[in-house]
N, C-alpha and C positions, 0 to 999 in steps of 0.2 A: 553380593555381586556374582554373577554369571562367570565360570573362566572356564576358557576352552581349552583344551590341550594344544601342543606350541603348534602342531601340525595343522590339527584343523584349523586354529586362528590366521594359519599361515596361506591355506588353501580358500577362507574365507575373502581378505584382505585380495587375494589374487581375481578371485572372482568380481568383485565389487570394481574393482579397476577396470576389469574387463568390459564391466558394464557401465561404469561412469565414464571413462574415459571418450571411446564415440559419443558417447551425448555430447559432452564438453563440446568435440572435434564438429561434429553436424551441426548442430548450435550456435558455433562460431565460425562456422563455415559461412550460414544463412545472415547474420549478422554483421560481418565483412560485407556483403551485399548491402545492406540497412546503413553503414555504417558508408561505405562508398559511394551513395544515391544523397548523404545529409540528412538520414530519418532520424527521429530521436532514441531509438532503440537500434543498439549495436554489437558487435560484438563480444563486449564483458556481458550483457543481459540479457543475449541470447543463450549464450556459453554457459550464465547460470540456471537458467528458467533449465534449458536442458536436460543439466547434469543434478536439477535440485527434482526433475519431474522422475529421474530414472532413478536417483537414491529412494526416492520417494514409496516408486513403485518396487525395489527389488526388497526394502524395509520389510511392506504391506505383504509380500508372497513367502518372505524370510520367515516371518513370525505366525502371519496367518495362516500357510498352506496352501495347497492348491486349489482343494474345492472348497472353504468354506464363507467364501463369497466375502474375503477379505480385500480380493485385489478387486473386485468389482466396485466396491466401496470407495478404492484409494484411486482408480481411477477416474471418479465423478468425483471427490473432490480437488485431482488437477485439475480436471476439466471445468469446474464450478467456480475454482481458485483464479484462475488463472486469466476469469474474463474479467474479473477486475483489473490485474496487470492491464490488459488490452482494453479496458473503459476510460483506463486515465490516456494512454496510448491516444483514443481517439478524439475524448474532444479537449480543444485546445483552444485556449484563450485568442479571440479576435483584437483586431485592432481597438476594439470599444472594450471595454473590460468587465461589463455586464454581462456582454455575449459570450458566448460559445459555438463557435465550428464544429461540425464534426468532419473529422480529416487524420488520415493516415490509417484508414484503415487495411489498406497490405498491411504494413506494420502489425497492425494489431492481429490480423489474421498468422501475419508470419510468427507471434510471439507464440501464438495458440499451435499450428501445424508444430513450433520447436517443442512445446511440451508434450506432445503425441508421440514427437519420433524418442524424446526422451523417455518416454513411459516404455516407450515398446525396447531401447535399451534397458533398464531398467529389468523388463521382462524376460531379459537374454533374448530378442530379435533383432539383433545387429544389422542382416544382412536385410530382410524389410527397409529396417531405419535407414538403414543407406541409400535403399535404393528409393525411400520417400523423399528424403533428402536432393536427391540428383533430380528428381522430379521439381520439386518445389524450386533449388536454385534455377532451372528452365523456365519454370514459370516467371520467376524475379527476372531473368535476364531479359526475355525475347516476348510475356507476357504485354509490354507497352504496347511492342514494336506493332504485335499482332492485334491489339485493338486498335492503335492508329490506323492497320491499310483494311481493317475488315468498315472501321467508321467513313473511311473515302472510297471504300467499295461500295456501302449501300445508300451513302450521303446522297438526297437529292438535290439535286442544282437548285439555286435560287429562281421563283420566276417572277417573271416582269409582268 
């Protein structure tokens, strides 16, 4: 087994928080949202998709380096991973139980955008991630509101 000396295990363990911990936090920011709307993806499962995309990716650049096309690898398969999370996310059992909906796809979009901003934590790009973060909860928030009055802005009247 591998042992680092106490300092670098020390400045290791600092790092990783540094970069786990805003995932968690963006994560669970976005999920609070999900989780306040009654979607089925919330809080704990944004919080981990997050904080498991940025472990994920700081592991893949830890070990593999910078250019040897390790992180390129680990971030197609978040990416790859992850649409399966967001496959079960979207379709969802109908009242007939043969069928299938497709339905919640925000959700499923917002599970995929939280593994992005985790990857780029992950990355050590905190401040990106945040500020994709503030974007995407804008979107959650006032996203509705703004396809309701763009749809009765260009709605045609009924005619007789």
């Amino acid at each position: 087994m591998l042992s680092l000396p106490l300092e670098a295990a020390e400045l290791r363990i600092e790092e990783l928080v540094i970069r786990l911990l805003p995932a968690l936090i963006f994560g669970g920011l976005v999920g609070l949202n999900r989780d306040l709307r009654g979607k089925p993806v919330g809080f704990r499962t944004l919080a981990l998709v997050g904080m498991g995309s940025a472990l994920i990716t700081y592991v893949g650049a830890t070990i593999g380096g910078a250019n040897d096309g390790s992180a390129s690898r680990v971030l197609q398969g978040i990416i790859t991973g992850i649409g399966f999370l967001g496959a079960g996310v979207i379709l969802q059992p109908s009242s007939d139980e043969k069928v299938r909906e497709v339905r919640g796809l925000t959700t499923a979009a917002s599970v995929w955008i939280v593994a992005c901003v985790g990857a780029a934590c992950g990355a050590g790009m905190v401040i990106e991630a945040s500020i994709v973060t503030v974007f995407v909860l804008g979107v959650l928030a006032f996203g509705g509101i703004l396809e309701r009055s763009v749809e009765r802005w260009f709605k045609k009247p009924p005619q007789n």
